[in-house]
Each structure stands twice: as structure tokens, then as C-alpha cells.
C-alpha positions as CSV (number, residue, x, y, z in Angstrom):
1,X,22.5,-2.2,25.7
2,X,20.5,1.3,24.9
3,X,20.1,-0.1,21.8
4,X,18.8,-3.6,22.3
5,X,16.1,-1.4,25.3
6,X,15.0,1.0,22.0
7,X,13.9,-1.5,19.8
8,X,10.8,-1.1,19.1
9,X,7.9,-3.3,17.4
10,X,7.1,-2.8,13.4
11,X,3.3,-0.7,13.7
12,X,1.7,-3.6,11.1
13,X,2.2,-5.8,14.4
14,X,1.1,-2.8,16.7
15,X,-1.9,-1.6,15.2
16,X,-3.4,-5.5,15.1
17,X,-2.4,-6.5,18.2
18,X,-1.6,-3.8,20.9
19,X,-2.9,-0.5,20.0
20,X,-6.4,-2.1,20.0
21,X,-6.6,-1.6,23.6
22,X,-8.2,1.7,24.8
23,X,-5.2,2.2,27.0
24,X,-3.3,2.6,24.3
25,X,-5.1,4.8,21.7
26,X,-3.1,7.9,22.1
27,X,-0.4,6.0,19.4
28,X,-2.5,5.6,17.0
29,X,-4.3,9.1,17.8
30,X,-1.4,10.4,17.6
31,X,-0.5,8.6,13.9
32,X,-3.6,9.6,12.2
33,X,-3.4,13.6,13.8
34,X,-0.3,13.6,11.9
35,X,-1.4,11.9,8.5
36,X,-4.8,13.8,8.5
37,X,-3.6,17.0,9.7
38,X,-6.0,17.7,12.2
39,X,-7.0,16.3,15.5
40,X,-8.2,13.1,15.6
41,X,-10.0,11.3,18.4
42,X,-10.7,7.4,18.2
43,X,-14.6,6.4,19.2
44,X,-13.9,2.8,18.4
45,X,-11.5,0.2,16.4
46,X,-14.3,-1.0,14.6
47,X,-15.1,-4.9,14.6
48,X,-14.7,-6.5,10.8
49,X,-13.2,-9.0,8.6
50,X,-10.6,-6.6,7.7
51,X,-9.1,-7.0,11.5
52,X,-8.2,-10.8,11.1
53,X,-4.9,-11.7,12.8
54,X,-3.6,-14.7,10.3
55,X,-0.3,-14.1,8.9
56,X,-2.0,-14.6,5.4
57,X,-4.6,-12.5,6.2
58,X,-5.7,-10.9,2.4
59,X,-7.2,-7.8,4.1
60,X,-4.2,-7.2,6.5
61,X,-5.8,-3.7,7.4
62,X,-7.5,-2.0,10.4
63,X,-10.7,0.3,10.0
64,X,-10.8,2.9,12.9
65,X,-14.5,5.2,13.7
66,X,-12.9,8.6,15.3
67,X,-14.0,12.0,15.8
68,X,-12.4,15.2,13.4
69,X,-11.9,18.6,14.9
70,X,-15.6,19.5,13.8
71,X,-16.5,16.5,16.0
72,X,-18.2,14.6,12.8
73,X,-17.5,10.7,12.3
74,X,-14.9,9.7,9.8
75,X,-13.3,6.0,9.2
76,X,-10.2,6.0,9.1
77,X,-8.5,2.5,6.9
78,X,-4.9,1.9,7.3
79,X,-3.7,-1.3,5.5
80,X,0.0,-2.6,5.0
81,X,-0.3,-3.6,1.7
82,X,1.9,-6.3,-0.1
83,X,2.9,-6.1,-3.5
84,X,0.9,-8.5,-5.3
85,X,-2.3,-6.4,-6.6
86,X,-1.7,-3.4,-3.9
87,X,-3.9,-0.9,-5.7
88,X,-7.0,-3.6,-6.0
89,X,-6.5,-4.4,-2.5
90,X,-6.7,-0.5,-1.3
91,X,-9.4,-0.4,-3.4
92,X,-11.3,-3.7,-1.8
93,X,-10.0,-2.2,1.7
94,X,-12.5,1.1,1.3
95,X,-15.8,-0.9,-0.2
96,X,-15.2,-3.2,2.7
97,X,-15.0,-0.4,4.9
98,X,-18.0,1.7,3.9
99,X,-20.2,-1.1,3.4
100,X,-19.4,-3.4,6.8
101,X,-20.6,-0.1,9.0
102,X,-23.7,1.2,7.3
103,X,-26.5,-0.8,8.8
104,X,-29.3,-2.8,6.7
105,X,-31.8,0.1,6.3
106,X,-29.8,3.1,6.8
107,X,-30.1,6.4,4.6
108,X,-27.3,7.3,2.5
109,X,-26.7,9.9,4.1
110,X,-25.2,7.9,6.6
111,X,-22.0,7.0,4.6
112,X,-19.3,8.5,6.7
113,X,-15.9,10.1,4.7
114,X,-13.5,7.7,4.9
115,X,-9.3,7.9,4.4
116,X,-7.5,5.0,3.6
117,X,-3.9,5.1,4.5
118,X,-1.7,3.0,3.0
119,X,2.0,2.1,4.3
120,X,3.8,0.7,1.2
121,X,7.0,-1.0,1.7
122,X,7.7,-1.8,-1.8
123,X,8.4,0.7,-5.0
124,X,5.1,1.1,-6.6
125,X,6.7,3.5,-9.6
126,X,8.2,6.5,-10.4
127,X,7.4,9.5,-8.1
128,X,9.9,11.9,-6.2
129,X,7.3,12.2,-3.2
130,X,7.0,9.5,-0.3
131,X,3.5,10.4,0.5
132,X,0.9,10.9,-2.2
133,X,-2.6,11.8,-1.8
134,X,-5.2,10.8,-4.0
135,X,-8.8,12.4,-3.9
136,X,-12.3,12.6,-6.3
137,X,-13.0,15.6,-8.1
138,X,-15.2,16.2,-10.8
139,X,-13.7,18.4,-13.9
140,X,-15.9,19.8,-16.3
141,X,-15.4,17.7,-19.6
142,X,-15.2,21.2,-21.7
143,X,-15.2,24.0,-19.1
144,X,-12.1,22.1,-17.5
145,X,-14.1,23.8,-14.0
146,X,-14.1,21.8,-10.5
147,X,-17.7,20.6,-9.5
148,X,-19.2,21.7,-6.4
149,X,-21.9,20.0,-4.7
150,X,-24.7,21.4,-3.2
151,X,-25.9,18.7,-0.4
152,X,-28.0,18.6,3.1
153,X,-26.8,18.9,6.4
154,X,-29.5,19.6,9.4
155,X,-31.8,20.7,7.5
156,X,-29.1,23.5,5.4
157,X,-28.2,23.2,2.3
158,X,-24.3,23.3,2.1
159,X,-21.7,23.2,-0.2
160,X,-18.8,20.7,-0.7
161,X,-16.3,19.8,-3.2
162,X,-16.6,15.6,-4.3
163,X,-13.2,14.9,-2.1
164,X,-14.4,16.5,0.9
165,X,-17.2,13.1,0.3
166,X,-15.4,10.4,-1.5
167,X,-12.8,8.8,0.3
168,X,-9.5,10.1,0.8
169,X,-6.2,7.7,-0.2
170,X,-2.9,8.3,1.3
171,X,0.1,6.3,0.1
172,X,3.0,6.2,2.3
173,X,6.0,5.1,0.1
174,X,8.5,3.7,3.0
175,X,11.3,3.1,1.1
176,X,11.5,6.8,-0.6
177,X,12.0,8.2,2.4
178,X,15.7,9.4,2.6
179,X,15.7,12.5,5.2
180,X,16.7,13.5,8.5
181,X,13.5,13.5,10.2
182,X,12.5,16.6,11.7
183,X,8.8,17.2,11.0
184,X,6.2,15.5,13.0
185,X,5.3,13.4,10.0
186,X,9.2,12.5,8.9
187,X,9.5,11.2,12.6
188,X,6.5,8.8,11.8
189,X,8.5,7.6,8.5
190,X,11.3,7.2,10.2
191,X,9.4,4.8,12.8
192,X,7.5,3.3,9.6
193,X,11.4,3.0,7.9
194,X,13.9,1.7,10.5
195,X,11.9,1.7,14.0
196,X,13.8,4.6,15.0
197,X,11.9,7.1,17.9
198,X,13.8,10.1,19.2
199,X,13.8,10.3,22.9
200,X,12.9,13.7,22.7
201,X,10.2,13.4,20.2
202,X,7.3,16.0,20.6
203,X,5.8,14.4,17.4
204,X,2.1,13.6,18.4
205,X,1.8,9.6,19.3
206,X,5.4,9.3,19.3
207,X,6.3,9.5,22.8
208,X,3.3,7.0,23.8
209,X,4.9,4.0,21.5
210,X,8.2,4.9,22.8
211,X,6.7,3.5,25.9
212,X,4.2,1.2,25.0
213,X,5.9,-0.7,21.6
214,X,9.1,-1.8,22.9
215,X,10.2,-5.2,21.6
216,X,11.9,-6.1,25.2
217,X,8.2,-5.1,27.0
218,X,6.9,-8.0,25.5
219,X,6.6,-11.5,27.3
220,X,8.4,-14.3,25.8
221,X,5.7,-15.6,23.8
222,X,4.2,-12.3,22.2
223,X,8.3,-12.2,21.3
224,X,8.4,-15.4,20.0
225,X,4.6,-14.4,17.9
226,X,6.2,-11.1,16.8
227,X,9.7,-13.0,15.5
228,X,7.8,-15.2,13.3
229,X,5.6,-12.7,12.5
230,X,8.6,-10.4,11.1
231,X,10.5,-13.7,9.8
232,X,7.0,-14.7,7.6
233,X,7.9,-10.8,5.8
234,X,11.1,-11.5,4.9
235,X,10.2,-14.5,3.4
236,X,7.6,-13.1,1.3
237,X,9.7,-10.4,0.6
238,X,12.3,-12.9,-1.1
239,X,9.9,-14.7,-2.8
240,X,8.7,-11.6,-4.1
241,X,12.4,-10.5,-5.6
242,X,13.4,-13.7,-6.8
243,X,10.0,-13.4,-9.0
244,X,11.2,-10.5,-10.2
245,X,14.7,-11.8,-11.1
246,X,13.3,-15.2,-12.5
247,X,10.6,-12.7,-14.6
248,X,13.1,-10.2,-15.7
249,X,16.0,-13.6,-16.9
250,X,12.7,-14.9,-18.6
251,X,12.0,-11.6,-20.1
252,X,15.7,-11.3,-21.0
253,X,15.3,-14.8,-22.9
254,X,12.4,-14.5,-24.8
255,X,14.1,-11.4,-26.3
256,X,16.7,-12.8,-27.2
257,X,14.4,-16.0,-28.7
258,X,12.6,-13.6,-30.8
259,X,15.5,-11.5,-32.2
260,X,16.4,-15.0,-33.8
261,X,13.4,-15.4,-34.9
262,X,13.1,-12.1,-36.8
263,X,16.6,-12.7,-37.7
264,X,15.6,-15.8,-39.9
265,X,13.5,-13.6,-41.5
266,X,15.6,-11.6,-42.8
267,X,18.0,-14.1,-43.9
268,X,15.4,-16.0,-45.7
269,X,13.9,-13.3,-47.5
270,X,17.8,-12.5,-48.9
271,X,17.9,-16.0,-50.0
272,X,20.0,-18.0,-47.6
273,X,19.0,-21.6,-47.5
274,X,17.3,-22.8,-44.3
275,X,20.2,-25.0,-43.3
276,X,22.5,-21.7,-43.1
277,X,19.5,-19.6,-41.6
278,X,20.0,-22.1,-38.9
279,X,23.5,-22.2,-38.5
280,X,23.6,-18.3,-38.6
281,X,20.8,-17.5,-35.9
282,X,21.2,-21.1,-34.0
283,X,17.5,-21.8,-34.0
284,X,16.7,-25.5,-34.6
285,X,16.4,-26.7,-38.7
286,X,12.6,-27.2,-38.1
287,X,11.7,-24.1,-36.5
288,X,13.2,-22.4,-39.9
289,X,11.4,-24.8,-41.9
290,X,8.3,-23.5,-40.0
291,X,8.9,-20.1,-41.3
292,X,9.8,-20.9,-44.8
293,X,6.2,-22.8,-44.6
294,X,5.0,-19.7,-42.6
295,X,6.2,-17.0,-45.4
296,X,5.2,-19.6,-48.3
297,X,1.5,-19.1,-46.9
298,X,1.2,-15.7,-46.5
């Protein structure tokens, strides 16, 4: 029965329908303190395209406006991104982000620093890290030197490194997560992994969706939402792998196909007639023919 009271609803569901409420902004408060690494306060969960609630929704991503310990602006992007074409999409997800909120007319100035964190449930490549960080710097083509820029802030001029401006991209690689969670930010894979929350978790955000994201809290048909919701994953997730096995058995075939191929080659160049090139590699009589025809003309 414990069990069945601590499940606890996947955060892809959370962030676009429940922790959009003001009342509940010390989750996701707490989620980006951790991922950031410094206190974050949410202003607003800014109103775009990006915060559709289909189930094929192409964006599938929340922007955030919020406050850093200096007190300056920053939009924060988190998107749970699907396999097909996952680094275009992080890629559309910041554009979209820093272009929706600059107003017609505005300076450039007015571009705030934006991080884009990415919750990845799929294995993107090799890597022995589950969280990689991925920022612009400038690197001197021969000097092999870090640019630093000198820009304008109230009226000083002041002194910044390219990442501390471009956009900041975190990917969170779910699945590579193998460890008993005991940091802050390993209790928030853990959540991201298998739903898990320690009772006694001290991990900022943590202790507020313990509360506030329990499956059993919901009414019947935010259940009912949230089951197809979860159901529509698994079936793209199985679509997804059976491409892969139908790819890699296609793959498999076509190098076998041209092994016979190159075969015949061989066996023609030694001579063989084309009747026993096609007994030997078991590729149709015409398709040899072709190649005799093919090596008569070159």
C-alpha cells in the first residue's frame, strides 16, 4: 500500500500541466537550483507555442523567465526530447525561446542568457557522463587563446566570456544513470529514472513534489489523462525500437546482398562462367549477366 501512495507522476506531465500553477513553483524552483547550481527564483512560466499540451506536440518543452542569485533575468528551456532529430529540436527549442520574448523594437541588449535543459530518455552515443554541458567559446584559430568580451552594462564596460552570453545546453542522459542517489542532483535522476523520492529528501524541490506529484492525488480523470498520456510513450518508444531492429535486419541484408555481389566479381574476373558465378554466390543469372555487361564496358 506504501507503494501504490508513493507513486509519483513522470515530470514531462508535471512541468506542462501542474507545476504551472504559482502554488506550486517551489518544484520546479527547486529542479532548476539544482541543474543551474545557483538559486533560482521563477518570475513567470512564460506564455508560447512551445507550452502546447497535444500529445504530438513537436516542441514538447516549457520556457521558464526566473531570477539568478545576481537577481538578473535568465530563461530557462527544459524540453523532453524524443529521439527522432533530438539535437535539431534542442536547437529549434532555444531560437524559439529567444526570439518569442524579445519584443518588436527591442535593443539587443535585451536578449536574456538562456539554458536549455534537456531530459533524454534514449542513448544519444557514447559518453561515460549522464549530464553533459555544452557552452560557446571562442578559441583563437592560431593562439589556441579563449576570447573575452568586453560588453556594456549600466553604463560600465565589463567583461565576459562568450558562454556566460550564448545559451547554455544541459543534456540529462536518463538512462546512464546507474548510482545510489545521494547528491541533490542524483536524487533528481533518480525521480527523472524510476519516480523514486526519498522521504527524507533535503534535495531542493524534492520534498514539494513528494507532496504535490502524487499519482493517487489526482482525480479520476487527470488519472485517466495521465495513463494515456504515459501509454502514448510506450508506444512511441516501441515504434521507435522496432525501427531500429527492422533498420539494423535491413542493414544486415544489404550486406550480405553486396558481398555477393563483389563476390561475382571476383569469380568472373578468374574466369568462371556466369552460369557458375550464379550458382556459387546464389544471385539471379541476369544480375551476373549485368555485371559481365557492366565489366565489358568499363
Amino acid at each position: 500500500m506504501e507503494e501504490l501512495r508513493d507513486r509519483f507522476i513522470r515530470f514531462d506531465w508535471a512541468i506542462k500541466r501542474l507545476l504551472r500553477q504559482k502554488a506550486n513553483f517551489g518544484v520546479l524552483e527547486g529542479f532548476l537550483t539544482v541543474f543551474i547550481g545557483e538559486p533560482i527564483k521563477i518570475v513567470d512560466i512564460l506564455e508560447s507555442e512551445g507550452n502546447q499540451q497535444a500529445e504530438d506536440d513537436k516542441f514538447n518543452r516549457v520556457d521558464i523567465k526566473a531570477k539568478n542569485s545576481k537577481g538578473d533575468i535568465i530563461i530557462v528551456e527544459i524540453q523532453n526530447t524524443s529521439e527522432l532529430y533530438y539535437l535539431e529540436r534542442v536547437l529549434y527549442g532555444v531560437a524559439k525561446a529567444i526570439t518569442e520574448h524579445i519584443n518588436l523594437g527591442n535593443t539587443y541588449k535585451e536578449v536574456k542568457k538562456v539554458y536549455s535543459i534537456s531530459i533524454l530518455y534514449f542513448d544519444l552515443g557514447k559518453g561515460s557522463d549522464y549530464i553533459y554541458v555544452g557552452q560557446n567559446n571562442f578559441v583563437g584559430l592560431h593562439t589556441k587563446d579563449n576570447l573575452i568580451i568586453s560588453t556594456k552594462e549600466k553604463d560600465t564596460i565589463v567583461r565576459k566570456s562568450p558562454a556566460e552570453i550564448f545559451p547554455t545546453y544541459m543534456l540529462v542522459r536518463v538512462n546512464e544513470f546507474n548510482k545510489v542517489a545521494v547528491s541533490p542532483i542524483e536524487e533528481w535522476v533518480d525521480y527523472l529514472k524510476n519516480g523514486v523520492i526519498k522521504p527524507d529528501t533535503t534535495a531542493p524541490g524534492l520534498q514539494e513534489a513528494r507532496e504535490k506529484l502524487r499519482y493517487y492525488s489526482m482525480s479520476d480523470a487527470e488519472r485517466h489523462a495521465y495513463d494515456e498520456h504515459v501509454n502514448a510513450i510506450m508506444i512511441q518508444n516501441d515504434v521507435l525500437g522496432n525501427a531500429k531492429l527492422e533498420g539494423r535486419a535491413e542493414g544486415r541484408a544489404e550486406g550480405r546482398a553486396e558481398e555477393r555481389i563483389e563476390n561475382a566479381k571476383r569469380f568472373l574476373a578468374m574466369g568462371l562462367s556466369p552460369q557458375q558465378v550464379a550458382d556459387g554466390t546464389m544471385l539471379p543469372l541476369e544480375e551476373v549477366e549485368k555485371l559481365v555487361d557492366e565489366i565489358k564496358n568499363k
